[in-house]
N, C-alpha and C positions, 0 to 999 in steps of 0.2 A: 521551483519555478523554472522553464525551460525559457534556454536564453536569448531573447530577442532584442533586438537594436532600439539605439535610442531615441528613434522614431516611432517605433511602436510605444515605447512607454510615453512619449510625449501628445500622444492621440488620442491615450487613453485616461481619463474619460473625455467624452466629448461626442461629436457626431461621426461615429465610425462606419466606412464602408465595410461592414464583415460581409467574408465568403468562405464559403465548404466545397470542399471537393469528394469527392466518396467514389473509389476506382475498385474494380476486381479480377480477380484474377483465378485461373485454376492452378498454377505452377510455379506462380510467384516470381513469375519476370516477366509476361505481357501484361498488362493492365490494361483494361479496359474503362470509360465513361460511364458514370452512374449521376441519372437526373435527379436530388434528393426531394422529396415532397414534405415528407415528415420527418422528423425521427430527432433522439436524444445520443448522447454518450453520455456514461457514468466511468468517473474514476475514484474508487473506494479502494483507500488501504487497509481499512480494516476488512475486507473479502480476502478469500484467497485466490480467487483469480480478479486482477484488481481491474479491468478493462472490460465493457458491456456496451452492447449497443441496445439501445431499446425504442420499441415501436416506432422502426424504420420503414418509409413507405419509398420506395425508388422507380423508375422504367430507367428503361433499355436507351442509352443515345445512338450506338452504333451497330446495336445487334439484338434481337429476344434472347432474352434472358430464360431460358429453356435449362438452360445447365448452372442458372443459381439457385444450389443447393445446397443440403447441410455438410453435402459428403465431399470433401477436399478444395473447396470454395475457400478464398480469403478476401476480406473486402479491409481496404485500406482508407481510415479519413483523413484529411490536413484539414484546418482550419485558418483563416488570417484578414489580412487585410489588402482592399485593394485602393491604392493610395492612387492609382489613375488607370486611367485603359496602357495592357501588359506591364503594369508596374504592380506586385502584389507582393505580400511577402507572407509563405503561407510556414506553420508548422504545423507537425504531427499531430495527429489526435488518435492514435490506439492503430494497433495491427490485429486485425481479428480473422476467426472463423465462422461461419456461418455456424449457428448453432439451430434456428428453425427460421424456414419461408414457408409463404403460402402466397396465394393469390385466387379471387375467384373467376370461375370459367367466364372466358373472354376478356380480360382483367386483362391492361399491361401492365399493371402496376403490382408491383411486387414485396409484397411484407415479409422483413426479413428482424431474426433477432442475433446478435454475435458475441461474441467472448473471446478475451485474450487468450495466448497458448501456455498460462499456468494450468488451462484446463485440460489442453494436451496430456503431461505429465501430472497428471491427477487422474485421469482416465486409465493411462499405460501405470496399471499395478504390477508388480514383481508376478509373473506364477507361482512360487512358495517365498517363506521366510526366506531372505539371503541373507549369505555368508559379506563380509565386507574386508578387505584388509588394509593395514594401516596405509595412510598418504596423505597427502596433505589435503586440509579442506576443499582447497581450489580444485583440484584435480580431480576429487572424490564427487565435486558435484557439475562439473563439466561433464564428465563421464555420464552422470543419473540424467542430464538434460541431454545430452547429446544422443545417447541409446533411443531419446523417444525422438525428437526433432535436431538429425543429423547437422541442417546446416543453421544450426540457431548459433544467434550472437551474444556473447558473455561477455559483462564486464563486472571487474572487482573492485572495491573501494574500502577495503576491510582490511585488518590485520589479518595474515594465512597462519595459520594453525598447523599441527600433524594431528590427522585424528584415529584414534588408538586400531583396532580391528573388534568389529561388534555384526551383530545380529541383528537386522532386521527384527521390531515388535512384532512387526506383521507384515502384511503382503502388500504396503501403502509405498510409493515410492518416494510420493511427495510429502509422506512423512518424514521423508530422511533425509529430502532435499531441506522445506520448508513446514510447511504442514501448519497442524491449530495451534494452539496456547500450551497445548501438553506434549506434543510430538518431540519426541529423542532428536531431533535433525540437525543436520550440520551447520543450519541459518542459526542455531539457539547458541551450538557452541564455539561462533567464530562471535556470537553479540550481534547478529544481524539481520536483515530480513533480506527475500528472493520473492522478488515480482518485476514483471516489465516495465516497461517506461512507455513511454509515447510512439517510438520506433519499433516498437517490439522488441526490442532488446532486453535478457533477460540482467539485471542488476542482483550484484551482493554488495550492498551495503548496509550501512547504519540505521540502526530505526528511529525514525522520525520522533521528538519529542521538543513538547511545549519550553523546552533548552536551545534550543536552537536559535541563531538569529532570526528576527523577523526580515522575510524580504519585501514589505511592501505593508502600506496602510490603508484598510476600507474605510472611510469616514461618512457620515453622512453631510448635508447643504451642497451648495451650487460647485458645481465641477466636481463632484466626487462618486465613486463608485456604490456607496449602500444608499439603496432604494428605501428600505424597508426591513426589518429583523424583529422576531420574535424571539424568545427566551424559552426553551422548557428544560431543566436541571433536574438531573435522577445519581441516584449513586449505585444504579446497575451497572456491572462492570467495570467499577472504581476497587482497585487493591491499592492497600499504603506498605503490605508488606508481601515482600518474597524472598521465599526459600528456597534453596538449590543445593540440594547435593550430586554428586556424580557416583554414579554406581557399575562400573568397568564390567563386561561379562567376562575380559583377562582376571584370571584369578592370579597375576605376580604383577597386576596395578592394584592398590588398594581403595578402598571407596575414599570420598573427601565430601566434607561436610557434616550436616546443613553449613549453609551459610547466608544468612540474613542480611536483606537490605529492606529496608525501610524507609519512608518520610519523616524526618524528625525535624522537620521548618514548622517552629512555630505561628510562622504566619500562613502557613500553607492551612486549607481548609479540610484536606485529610490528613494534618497534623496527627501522627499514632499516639503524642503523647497525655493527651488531655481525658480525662472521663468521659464517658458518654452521658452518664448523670450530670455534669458539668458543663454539655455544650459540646465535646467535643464528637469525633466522626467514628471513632474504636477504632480495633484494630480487624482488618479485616485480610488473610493470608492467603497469596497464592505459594500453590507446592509446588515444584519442578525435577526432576529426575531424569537424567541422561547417561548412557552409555560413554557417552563424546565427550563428559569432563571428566579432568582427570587432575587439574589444579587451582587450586585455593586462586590464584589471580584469574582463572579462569572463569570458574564457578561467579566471581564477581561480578566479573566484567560482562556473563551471561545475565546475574542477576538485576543488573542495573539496566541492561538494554532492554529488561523485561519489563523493571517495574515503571520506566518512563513515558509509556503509554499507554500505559494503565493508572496511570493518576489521571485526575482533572474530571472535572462534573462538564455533564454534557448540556451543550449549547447547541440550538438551533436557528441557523441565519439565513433569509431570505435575499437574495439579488433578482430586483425584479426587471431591471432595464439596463442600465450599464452594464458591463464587466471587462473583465478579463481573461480570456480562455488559456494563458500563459501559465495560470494560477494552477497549483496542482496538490492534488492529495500530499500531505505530507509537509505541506509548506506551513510556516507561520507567518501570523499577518495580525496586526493590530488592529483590531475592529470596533466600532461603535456599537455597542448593546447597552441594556436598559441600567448595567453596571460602569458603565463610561468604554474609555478608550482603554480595553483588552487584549494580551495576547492570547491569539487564539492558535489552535493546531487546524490545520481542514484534516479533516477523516472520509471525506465524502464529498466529491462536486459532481453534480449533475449537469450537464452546460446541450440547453435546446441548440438545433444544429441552422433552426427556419427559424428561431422569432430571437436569440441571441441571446440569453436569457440565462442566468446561473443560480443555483440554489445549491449550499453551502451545509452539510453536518460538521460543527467544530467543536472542540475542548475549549474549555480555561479556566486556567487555575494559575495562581502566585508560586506553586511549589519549584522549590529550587534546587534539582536534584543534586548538583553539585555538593550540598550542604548534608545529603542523606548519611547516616550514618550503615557500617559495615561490622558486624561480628560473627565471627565464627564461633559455631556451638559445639560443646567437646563433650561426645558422647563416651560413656565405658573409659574414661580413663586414657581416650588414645586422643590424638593430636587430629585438629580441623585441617590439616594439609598444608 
């Protein structure tokens, strides 16, 4: 949740004056007026570039818009409230690049679509496999985002590591920054995830799991946030178990592992221990394999950042008229569904920018990872690390 006064929360729900701002810029310090017609942002953590603008319709306040483009274009939102004439209080909503415009001949109005700058360094691949040597996490990926977007903003929230010297899988950069569910990267072996925030800042922190405190509650009846919610629960993309060994390409580190972490909360609903002939969910494993661990509390500490977002049966929740635009991927919040008052994770908010409107992909589930059990598996005779 990004942090706003306690004005804002006291307004929210109720009859709020919301307003959007949408500016742009070619060089990222003149800003320019942009009049919004249409358009959404999305902020999804489970993407890899977590910020989107989608079917934005804008004109020109103080000039045609001839040079918004897709090519070095940055269009910046705020979103907030305006509590009287020049009294507003606005936050951030996503730092983007033009990713496609159009418009038709004699048209001033201008359709554009945009993406945060994890897309940047996902675009700037390595030329071949690289060479990498040891330094500490932070440094190691200051360096991989700063190479592509010299003057970006980092900040750390994370234990810093040294990480060993390794090779490049491939020619992926943002594999080794961040990357998918199986990428060797330096986000897997610090425990953590690398995506922007609202200011475009890019973050290494912690990954978001249904452990967290909740910061806020969507209830439904009079004065509260949920309009309306729907239910649809799948166990695609649900793991209860993962395994993590570290496989050093130094041959005087030794490999270390597997190492297993699981759900073993009986009350959890992908509880690994029950039959499946009995009711229960099975066991169902993700593998994980990196260069970057190199110790037994590591390897752990990897494997629980991993398996925490990857529990929980998925939930779908509508906000059809109030909300909150504060509310951010990654948060948890207590929500009304057709299962009662839930905590839930957001994995995905969608928030219209013209009619104020939010729609919510969330988790929930009881699992308590805290409670999850840790073993190391001793292969040949030799020692888990």
């Amino acid at each position: 949740m990004w942090p706003v006064s306690a004005r804002w929360q006291a307004s929210v729900p109720g009859v709020v004056p919301w307003r959007t701002e949408l500016t742009w810029s070619v060089d990222g310090r003149t800003w320019r007026p942009l009049r919004l017609h249409t358009g959404a942002y999305v902020d999804d953590a489970t993407s890899q570039v977590r910020w989107s603008l989608r079917n934005v319709a804008v004109s020109g306040l103080d000039t045609d818009l001839d040079d918004l483009s897709p090519f070095g274009v940055l269009v910046r939102a705020r979103i907030g409230i305006e509590y009287g004439p020049g009294d507003r209080e606005m936050i951030p909503a996503g730092l983007y690049r033009c990713r496609v415009t159009g418009r038709g001949f004699g048209s001033k109005i201008v359709e554009l679509e945009g993406e945060s700058f994890e897309a940047a360094v996902i675009d700037d691949e390595f030329p071949a496999v690289r060479q990498l040597g040891t330094q500490l996490g932070s440094d190691l990926l200051t360096t991989l985002i700063r190479e592509t977007l010299p003057s970006a903003r980092i900040r750390f929230g994370v234990e810093d590591r040294v990480m060993p010297a390794f090779v490049s899988g491939d020619e992926s950069r943002w594999g080794v920054v961040d990357g998918n569910a199986d990428s060797p990267s330096v986000a897997r072996a610090l425990a953590a995830r690398v995506a922007t925030d609202r200011s475009g800042t890019f973050v290494v922190g912690p990954v978001p799991s249904l452990q967290d405190d909740p910061v806020g509650t969507v209830d439904s009846g009079p004065g509260q946030l949920l309009v309306s919610s729907s239910e649809k629960l799948t166990r695609e993309g649900v793991y209860n178990r993962i395994a993590v060994r570290g496989e050093s390409s130094d041959p005087d580190i030794p490999p270390v592992g597997p190492f297993i972490v699981e759900d073993d909360d009986p009350l959890s609903p992908t509880f690994i221990g029950t039959d499946p002939l009995r009711g229960g969910f099975g066991a169902v494993t993700f593998h994980y394999a990196s260069p970057l661990i190199t110790k037994a509390d590591q390897a752990i500490q990897t494997g629980r950042s991993m398996l925490a977002p990857k529990l929980g049966l998925r939930q779908q929740l509508d906000f059809t008229q109030q909300f909150d635009p504060s509310r951010e991927s990654g948060d948890v919040l207590l929500v009304r569904s057709p299962r009662g008052l839930t905590p839930t994770l957001l994995d995905r908010v969608e928030v219209d920018m013209v009619g104020f409107t939010m729609t919510s992909a969330c988790r929930a589930t009881r699992t308590r990872l805290a409670g999850s059990t840790v073993t190391a598996v001793i292969e040949d005779g030799g020692e888990g690390g």
